[in-house]
DOKOL-422802 format. One record per residue (C-alpha): residue in one letter; z, x, y. Coordinates in steps of 0.2 Angstrom, whole numbers, padded with zeros to 4 digits, always signed. Each point is the difference from the previous one (the first is absolute). Example, Ala and Ser with C-alpha at 12.3 -4.5 7.8 and 13.67 -1.06 7.14 Angstrom:
# residues 2
A+0039+0062-0022/S-0003+0006+0017/
END
This chain:
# residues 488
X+0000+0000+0000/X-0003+0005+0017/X+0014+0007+0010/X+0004-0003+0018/X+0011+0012+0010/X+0016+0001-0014/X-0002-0018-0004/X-0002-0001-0019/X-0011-0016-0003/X-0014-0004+0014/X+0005-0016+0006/X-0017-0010-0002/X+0002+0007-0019/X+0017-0008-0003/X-0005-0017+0010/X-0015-0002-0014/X+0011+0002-0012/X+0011-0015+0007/X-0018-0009+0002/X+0000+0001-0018/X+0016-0004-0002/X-0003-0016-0014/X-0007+0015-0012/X+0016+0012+0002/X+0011-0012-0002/X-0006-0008-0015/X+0002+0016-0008/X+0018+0005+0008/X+0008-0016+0003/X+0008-0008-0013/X-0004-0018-0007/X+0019-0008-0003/X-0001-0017+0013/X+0013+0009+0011/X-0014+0013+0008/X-0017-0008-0005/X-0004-0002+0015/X+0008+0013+0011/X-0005+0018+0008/X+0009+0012+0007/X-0007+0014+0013/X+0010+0017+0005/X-0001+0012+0012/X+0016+0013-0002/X+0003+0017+0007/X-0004+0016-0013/X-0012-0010-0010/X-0019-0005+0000/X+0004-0018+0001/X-0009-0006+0018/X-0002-0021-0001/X-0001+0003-0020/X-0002-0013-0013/X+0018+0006-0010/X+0004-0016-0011/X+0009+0013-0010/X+0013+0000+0012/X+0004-0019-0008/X+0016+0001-0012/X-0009-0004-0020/X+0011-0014-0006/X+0006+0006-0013/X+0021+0010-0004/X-0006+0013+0008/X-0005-0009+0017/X+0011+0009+0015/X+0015-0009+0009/X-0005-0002+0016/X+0014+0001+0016/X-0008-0011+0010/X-0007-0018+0002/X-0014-0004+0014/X+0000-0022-0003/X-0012-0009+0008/X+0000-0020+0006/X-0018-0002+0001/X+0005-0019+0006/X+0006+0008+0015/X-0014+0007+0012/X+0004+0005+0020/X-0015+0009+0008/X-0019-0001-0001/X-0009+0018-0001/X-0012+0004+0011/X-0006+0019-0004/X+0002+0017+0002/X-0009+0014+0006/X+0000+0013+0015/X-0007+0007+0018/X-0017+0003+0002/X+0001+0011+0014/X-0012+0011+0011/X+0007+0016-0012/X-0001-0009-0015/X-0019-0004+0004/X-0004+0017+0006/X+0006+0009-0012/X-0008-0013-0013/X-0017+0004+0010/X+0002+0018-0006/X+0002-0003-0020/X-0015+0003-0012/X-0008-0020-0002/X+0006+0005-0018/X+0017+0003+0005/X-0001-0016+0012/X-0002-0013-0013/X+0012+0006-0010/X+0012+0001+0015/X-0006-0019+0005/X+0001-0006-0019/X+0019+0008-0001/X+0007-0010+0013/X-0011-0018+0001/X-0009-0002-0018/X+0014-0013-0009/X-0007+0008-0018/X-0002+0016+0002/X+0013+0003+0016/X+0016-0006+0007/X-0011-0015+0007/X+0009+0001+0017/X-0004-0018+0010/X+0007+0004+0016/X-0004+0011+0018/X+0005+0004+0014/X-0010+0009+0013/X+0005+0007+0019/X-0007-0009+0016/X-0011+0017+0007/X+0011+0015-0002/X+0018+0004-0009/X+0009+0017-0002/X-0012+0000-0016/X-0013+0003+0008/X-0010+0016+0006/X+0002-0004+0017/X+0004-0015+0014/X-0011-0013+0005/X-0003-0018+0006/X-0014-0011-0002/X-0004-0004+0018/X-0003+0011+0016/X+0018+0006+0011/X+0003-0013+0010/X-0010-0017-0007/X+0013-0013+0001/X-0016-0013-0003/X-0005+0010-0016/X-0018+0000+0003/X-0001+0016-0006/X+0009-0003-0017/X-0010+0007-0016/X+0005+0005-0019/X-0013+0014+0000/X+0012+0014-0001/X+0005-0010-0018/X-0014+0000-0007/X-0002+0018-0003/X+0013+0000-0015/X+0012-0014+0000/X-0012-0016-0001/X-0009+0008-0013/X+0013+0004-0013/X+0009-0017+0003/X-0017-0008-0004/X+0000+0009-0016/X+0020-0003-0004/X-0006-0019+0003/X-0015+0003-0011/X+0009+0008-0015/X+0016-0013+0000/X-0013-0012-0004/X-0005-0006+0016/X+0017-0006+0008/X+0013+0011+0005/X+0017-0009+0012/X-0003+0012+0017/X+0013+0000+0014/X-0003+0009+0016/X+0013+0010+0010/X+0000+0008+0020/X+0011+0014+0001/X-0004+0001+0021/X-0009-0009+0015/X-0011+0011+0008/X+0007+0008+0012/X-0002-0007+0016/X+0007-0016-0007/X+0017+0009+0000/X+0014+0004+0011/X-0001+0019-0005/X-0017-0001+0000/X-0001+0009-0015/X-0007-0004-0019/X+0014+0011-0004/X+0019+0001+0003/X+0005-0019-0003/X-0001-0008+0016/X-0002-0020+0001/X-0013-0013+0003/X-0004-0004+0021/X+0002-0017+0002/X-0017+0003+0009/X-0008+0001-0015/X+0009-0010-0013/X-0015-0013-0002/X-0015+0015-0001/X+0011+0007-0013/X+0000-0016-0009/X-0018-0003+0001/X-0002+0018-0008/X+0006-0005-0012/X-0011-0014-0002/X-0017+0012+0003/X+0007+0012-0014/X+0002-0015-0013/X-0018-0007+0005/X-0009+0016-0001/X+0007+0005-0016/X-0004-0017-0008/X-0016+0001+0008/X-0004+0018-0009/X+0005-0010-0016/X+0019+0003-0001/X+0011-0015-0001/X+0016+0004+0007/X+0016-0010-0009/X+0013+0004+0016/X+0007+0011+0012/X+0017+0007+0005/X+0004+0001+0019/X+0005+0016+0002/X+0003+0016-0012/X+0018+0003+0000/X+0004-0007+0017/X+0016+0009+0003/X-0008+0016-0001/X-0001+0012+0013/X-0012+0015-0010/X-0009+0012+0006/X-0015-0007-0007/X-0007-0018+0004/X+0014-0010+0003/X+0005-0017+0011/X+0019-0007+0002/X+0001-0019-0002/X+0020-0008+0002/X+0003-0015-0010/X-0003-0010+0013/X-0015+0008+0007/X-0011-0001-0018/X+0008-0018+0000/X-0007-0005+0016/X-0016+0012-0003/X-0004-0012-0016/X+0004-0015+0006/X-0010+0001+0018/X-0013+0011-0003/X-0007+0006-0018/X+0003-0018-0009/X-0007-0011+0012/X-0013+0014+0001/X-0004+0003-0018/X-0001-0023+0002/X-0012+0001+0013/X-0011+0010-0009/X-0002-0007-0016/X+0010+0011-0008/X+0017-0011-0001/X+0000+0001-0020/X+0003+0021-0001/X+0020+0003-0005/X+0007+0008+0012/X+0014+0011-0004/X+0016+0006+0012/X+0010+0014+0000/X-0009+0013-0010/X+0014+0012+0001/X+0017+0007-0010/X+0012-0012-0012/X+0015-0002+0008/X+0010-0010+0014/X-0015-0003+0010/X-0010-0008-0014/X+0010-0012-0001/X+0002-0001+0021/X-0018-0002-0001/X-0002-0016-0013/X+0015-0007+0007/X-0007+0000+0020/X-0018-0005-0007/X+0003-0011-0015/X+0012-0010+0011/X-0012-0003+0012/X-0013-0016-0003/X-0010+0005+0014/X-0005+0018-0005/X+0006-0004-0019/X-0016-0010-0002/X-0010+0018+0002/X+0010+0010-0012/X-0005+0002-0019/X+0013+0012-0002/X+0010+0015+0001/X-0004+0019-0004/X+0009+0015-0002/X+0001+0020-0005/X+0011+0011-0009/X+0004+0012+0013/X+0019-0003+0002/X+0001+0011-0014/X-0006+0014+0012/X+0013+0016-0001/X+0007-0008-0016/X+0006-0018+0005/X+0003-0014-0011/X-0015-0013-0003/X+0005-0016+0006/X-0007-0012-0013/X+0014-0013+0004/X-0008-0004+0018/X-0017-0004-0010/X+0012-0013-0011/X+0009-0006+0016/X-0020-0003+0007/X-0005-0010-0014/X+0016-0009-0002/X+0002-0006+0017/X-0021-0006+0002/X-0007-0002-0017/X-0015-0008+0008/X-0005+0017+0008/X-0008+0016-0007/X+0007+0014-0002/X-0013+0018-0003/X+0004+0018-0001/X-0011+0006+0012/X+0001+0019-0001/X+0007+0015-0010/X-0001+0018-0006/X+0006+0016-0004/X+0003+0010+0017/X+0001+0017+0001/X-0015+0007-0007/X+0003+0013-0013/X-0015+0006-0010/X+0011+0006-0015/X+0006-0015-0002/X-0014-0011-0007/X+0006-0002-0015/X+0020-0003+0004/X+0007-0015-0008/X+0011-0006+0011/X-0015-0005+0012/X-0004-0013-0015/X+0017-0006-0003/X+0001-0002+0021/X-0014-0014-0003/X+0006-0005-0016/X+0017-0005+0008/X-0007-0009+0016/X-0013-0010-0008/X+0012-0006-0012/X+0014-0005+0013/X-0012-0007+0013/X-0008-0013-0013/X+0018-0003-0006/X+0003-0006+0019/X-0015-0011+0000/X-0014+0009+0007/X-0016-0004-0002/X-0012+0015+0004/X+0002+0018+0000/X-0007+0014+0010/X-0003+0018-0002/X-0005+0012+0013/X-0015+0011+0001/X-0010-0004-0017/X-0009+0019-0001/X+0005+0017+0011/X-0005+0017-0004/X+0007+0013-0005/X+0011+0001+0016/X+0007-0016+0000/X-0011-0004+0016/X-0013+0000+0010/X+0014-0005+0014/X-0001+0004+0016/X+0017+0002+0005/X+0005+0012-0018/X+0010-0018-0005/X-0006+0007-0017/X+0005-0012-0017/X-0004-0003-0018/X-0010-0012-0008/X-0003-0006-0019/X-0016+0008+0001/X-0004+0017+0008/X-0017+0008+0000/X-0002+0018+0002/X-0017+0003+0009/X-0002+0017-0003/X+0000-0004-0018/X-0008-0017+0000/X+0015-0004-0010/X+0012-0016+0001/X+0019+0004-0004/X+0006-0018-0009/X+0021+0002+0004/X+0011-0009-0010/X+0004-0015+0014/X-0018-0005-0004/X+0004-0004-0018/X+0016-0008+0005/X-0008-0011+0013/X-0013-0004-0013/X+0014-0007-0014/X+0003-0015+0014/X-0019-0002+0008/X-0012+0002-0014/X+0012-0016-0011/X+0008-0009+0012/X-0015-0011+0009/X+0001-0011+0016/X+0005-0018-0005/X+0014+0008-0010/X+0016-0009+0002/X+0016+0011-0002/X+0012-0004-0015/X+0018-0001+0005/X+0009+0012-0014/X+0014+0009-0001/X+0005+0018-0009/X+0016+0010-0007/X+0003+0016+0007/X-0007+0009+0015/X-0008+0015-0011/X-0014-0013+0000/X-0009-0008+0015/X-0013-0015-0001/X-0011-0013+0004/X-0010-0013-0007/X-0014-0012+0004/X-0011-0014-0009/X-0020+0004+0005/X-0010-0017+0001/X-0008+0001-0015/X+0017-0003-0009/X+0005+0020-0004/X+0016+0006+0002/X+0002+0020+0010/X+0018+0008-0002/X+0000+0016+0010/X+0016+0012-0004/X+0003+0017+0007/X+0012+0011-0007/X+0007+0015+0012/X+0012+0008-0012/X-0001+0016-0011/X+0003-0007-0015/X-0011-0017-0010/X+0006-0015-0001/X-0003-0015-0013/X-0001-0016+0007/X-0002-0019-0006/X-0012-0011+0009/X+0003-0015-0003/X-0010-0018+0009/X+0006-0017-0012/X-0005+0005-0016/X-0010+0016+0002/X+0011+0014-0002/X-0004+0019-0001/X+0008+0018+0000/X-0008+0010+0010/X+0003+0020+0003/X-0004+0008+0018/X-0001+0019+0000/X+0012+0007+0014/X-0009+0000+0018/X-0013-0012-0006/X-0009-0016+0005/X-0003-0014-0013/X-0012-0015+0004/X+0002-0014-0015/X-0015-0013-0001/X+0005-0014-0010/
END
């Protein structure tokens, strides 16, 4: 088999191995009516398991079948939130650095992430409104100083990023759920006039600013990219040195409800699911909902609420129980991870675990606290962990090195993969409950009637555990620092 940059198994290998999964397991599983119908996939630490059919991790039932420590029991009667998708950023480094792959190397790069049988089958986007820190340099889509925005053009996209989400479309089958997110106004719609440095929205200019959003939707669609929603503002309580604008609670409130909703309205485009917030977990995710949510009169343009990880920064706690509080307190309203990933780039470190188990773990709690959707970062960087133009460098799931024409597959691919590639929007969440805390997981019922338990095990040492749903009832064994999808 191929070998790519120390990963054992090529990953477009292992996933046609899953796609014939009904031969592998008609040779490995065994036939007793308690796992007929079951299938267990693995990724673990020190092995060559990456999304691996391993039925053999399934106790025989016989006196020699292992005792197993802990019990994952599922209600399947008992559903909470619907699933929407999961995928990643499509930014302006992403596309560049796609643009410099072999055509070879591009398809299987497009095939990893968005085919459902041979990939991860991500369903979900997001891309920047012009530029972000990821991206090679600043710019805007209209001349300095155009409050009309007569001058307002996507050209500068069409170079790399339109191009490359056309073909993530393409190879998802045609639909793929695309949100849309502006890091800044230009710069002289700001009070520092600056694209940088935080800053906040002129008054002046709050309806131009609404209607670019308007223009960016329309001429996206019009170039064949539907565009699902958008989020107001990237992080806005974020002064950074790269594109950055400060909303208060109040001022996104009133931005929303007298500006960009009635805007998005007037042109047509009233339907696209508009998402607040778009920042950290925490205190001011719930400030947000509750000052919003409580609100008919700005309410009304709200799909929901979205969120990052980066309350962890320096080490901090996630706060997984302000994503519950959400949920709880407007179970009408939508909650989606927004953004994440791995900072502080370290190019030994492609292959370290913990990266995997990071995602592992905030996957796993966020859908536990009923959200709908999530988001990774940047989809592909090179070898640097950029292009970014202000050295804000960062990991992906994918690197490509383009000096080598070689893409690095790190572990948070796979791990990502064990949730997107067999849990697909329309999915309901189970309610469950499990044992002990060596374990953590999830579970959901796809449309077409299949049951997806996701369990993650962060220990050094296995661990035997017993699934059980009504009358189905197996023991399972998970391989220290593994991930386990079960289909049943």
């Amino acid at each position: 088999m191929k070998i790519i940059n120390r990963i054992l198994i090529a990953p477009i290998l292992v996933l046609q191995l899953i796609c014939s999964s009904s031969k592998v397991v008609g040779q490995n599983a065994h036939t007793s009516k308690k796992n007929k119908k079951i299938e267990v996939y693995t990724t673990a630490e020190n092995t060559n398991l990456r999304l691996s059919l391993s039925n053999n991790f399934i106790s025989k039932p016989t006196s020699q079948q292992k005792t197993s420590t802990v019990s994952i029991n599922l209600d399947p009667d008992k559903t909470d939130q619907t699933f929407l998708g999961i995928g990643g950023a499509i930014t302006d480094a992403s596309a560049e650095v796609f643009a410099k792959l072999s055509p070879k190397n591009q398809q299987e790069f497009l095939t990893a992430y968005y085919d459902k049988n041979k990939g991860i089958g991500y369903s979900l986007a997001r891309t920047n409104i012009h530029s972000c820190d990821f991206s090679s340099d600043s710019y805007t889509y209209v001349q300095e100083g155009d409050k009309d925005l007569k001058t307002f053009n996507i050209d500068h996209d069409r170079k790399y990023r339109i191009p490359l989400i056309k073909k993530a479309i393409e190879t998802a089958g045609g639909k793929l759920t695309l949100f849309v997110s502006p890091w800044s106004p230009p710069a002289f719609m700001k009070d520092n006039n600056d694209i940088l440095h935080g800053g906040v929205l002129l008054p002046e200019f709050a309806q131009s600013w609404a209607n670019y959003y308007a223009k960016f939707i329309k001429a996206y669609e019009k170039e064949g990219i539907p565009i699902w929603g958008l989020t107001i503002q990237n992080e806005p309580m974020a002064k950074q040195r790269w594109e950055s604008c400060i909303y208060t609670p109040e001022a996104e409130r009133d931005f929303l409800k007298n500006f960009l909703g009635p805007t998005l309205e007037k042109e047509g485009l009233g339907a696209k699911n508009v998402i607040i917030w778009d920042h950290n977990r925490g205190d001011m995710l719930t400030t947000r909902a509750n000052l919003v949510f409580s609100d008919p009169e700005v309410s009304k343009y709200a799909w929901g609420i979205g969120f990052h990880w980066y309350e962890t920064w320096n080490g901090g706690a996630p706060k997984f129980e302000s994503v519950g509080e959400v949920h709880k307190a407007f179970p009408n309203k939508n909650l989606i991870f927004t953004e994440g990933c791995i900072e502080k780039f370290d190019a030994t470190k492609f292959q370290f675990w913990g990266n995997a188990e990071r995602y592992g773990l905030n996957m796993i709690n966020d859908f536990n606290n009923g959200t709908v959707a999530w988001t990774d970062w940047n989809i592909l960087l090179d070898q640097n962990g950029g292009p970014n133009h202000v050295g804000n460098f960062c990991f992906a799931p994918i690197h490509a090195d383009t000096t080598k024409d070689e893409l690095i597959y790190t572990p948070m691919y796979y791990y990502i993969g064990h949730l997107s590639k067999f849990i697909r929007p329309g999915a309901k969440r189970i309610i469950q409950t499990i044992s002990d805390k060596n374990l953590i997981s999830t579970s959901f019922k796809n449309s077409d009637g299949k049951i997806i338990t996701i369990v993650m095990n962060q220990s050094d040492k296995e661990i035997v555990y017993t699934l059980m749903n009504h009358d189905l009832q197996n023991t399972i064994t998970i391989p220290a620092h593994a991930m386990q999808t079960i289909v049943y």
